[in-house]
One Martini backbone bead per residue (centre of mass of N, CA, C, O) as a GRO file, in nm:
protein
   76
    1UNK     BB    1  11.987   8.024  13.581
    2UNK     BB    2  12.134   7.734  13.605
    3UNK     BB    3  12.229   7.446  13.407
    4UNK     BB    4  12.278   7.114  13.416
    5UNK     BB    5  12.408   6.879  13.215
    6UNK     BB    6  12.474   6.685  13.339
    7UNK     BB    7  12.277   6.529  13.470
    8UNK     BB    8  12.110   6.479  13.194
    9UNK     BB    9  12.316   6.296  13.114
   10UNK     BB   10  12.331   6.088  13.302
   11UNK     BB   11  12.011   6.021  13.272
   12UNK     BB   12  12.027   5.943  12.969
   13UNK     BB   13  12.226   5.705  13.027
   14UNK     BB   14  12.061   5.568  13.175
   15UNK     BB   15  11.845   5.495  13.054
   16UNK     BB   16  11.982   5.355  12.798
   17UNK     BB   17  12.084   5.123  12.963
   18UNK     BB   18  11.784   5.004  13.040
   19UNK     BB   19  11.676   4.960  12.762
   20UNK     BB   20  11.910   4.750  12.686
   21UNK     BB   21  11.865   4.550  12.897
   22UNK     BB   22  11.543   4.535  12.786
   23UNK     BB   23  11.509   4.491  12.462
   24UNK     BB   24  11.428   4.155  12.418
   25UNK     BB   25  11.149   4.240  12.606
   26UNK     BB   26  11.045   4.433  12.409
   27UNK     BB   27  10.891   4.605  12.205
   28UNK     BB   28  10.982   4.818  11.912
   29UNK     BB   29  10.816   5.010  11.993
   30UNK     BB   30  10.887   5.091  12.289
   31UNK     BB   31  11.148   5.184  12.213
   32UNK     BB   32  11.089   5.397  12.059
   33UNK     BB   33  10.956   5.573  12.236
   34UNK     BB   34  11.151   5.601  12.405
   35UNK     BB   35  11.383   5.701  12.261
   36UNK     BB   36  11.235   5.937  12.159
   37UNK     BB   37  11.220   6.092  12.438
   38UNK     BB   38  11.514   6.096  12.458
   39UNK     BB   39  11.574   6.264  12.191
   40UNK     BB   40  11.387   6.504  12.347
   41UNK     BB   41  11.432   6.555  12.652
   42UNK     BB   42  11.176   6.338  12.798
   43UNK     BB   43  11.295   6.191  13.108
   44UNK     BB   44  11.003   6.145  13.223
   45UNK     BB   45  10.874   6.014  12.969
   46UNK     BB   46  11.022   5.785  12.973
   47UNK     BB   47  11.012   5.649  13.228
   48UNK     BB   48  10.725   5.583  13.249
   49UNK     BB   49  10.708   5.381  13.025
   50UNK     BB   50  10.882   5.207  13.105
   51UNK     BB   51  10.817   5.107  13.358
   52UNK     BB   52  10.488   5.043  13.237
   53UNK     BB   53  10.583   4.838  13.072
   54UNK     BB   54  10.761   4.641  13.302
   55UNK     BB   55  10.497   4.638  13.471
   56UNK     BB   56  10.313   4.480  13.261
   57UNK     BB   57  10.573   4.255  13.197
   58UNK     BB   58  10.687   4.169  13.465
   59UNK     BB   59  10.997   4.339  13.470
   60UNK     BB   60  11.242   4.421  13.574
   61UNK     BB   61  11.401   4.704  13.746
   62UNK     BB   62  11.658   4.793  13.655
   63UNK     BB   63  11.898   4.984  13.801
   64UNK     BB   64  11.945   5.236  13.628
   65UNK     BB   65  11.627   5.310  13.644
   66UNK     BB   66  11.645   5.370  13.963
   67UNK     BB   67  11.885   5.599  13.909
   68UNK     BB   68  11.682   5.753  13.737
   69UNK     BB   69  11.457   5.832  13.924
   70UNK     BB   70  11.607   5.916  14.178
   71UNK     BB   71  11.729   6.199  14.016
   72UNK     BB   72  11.418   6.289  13.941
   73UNK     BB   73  11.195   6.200  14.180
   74UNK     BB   74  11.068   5.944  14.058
   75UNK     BB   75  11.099   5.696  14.292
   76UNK     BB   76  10.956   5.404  14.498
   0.00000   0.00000   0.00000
């Protein structure tokens, strides 16, 4: 089995992208969280949180995340 390495740096930039777009509007802890799962390659358990972060501060979610979601299956 071969691993697309493309694939998942795609993914780690779109999540960094969203990350920054709203950076200015999350807490500290939530990005440093963030951050630490992607500097650690858990791009699942990354945008969950993001997500989860987004939708209790009722933030628009931007569209890298939505972009990032969609390629690991995991978008409403």
């Amino acid at each position: 089995m071969t691993i697309d390495r493309a694939h998942f740096d795609d993914i780690e930039l779109l999540l960094r992208e969203a990350l920054t777009l709203v950076s200015e509007e999350t807490s500290g802890r939530d990005r440093d969280d963030v951050t630490d799962y992607l500097d650690h390659g858990e791009y699942g358990v990354a945008y969950e949180l993001l997500t989860f972060v987004l939708d209790k501060q009722q933030i628009d979610r931007p569209p890298s995340l939505r972009a990032a979601g969609q390629k690991m299956g995991m978008s409403d």
